[in-house]
C-alpha positions, 0 to 999 in steps of 0.5 A: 534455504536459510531464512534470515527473518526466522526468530525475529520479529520483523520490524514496522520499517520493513522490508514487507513480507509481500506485495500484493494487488490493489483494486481500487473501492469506495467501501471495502479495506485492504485485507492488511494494512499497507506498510507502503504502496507500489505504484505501476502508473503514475496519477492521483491518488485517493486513499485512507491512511491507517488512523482513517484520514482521507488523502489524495496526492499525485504519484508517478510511474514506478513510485513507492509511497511509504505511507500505512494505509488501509483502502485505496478509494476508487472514486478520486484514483487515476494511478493505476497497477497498485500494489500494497507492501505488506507485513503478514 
């Protein structure tokens, strides 16, 4: 299989080289940081961008919020089936 990303360095824009499972936690950051979350459920949602600003907005079903965040807190989260786009 050809790979088009081999050689180059993949860009901040996107797209991520993978997706993977958010649990929500008042305490604990995301492995990587988040180029952008995926949203399953829509409903409020509580998270630390990556300068470490605290942010709650609503989402709907099947969203895509391109923002870099670092944790998604529990305590103010109703959203649920996140999923965080990531570069690694």
């Amino acid at each position: 299989m050809t790979n088009p990303f081999a050689n180059r360095v993949p860009p901040l824009s996107g797209p991520a080289t993978d997706i993977v499972p958010v649990t929500p936690d008042d305490a604990i950051e995301m492995d990587d940081v988040a180029l952008a979350l995926y949203v399953e459920t829509g409903g409020s949602l509580s998270f630390i961008t990556l300068h470490g600003e605290t942010r709650v907005v609503q989402v709907t079903d099947h969203m895509i919020l391109p923002v870099a965040c670092r944790r998604v807190n529990v305590t103010g989260t109703t959203a649920t089936g996140l999923h965080a786009m990531v570069m690694v």
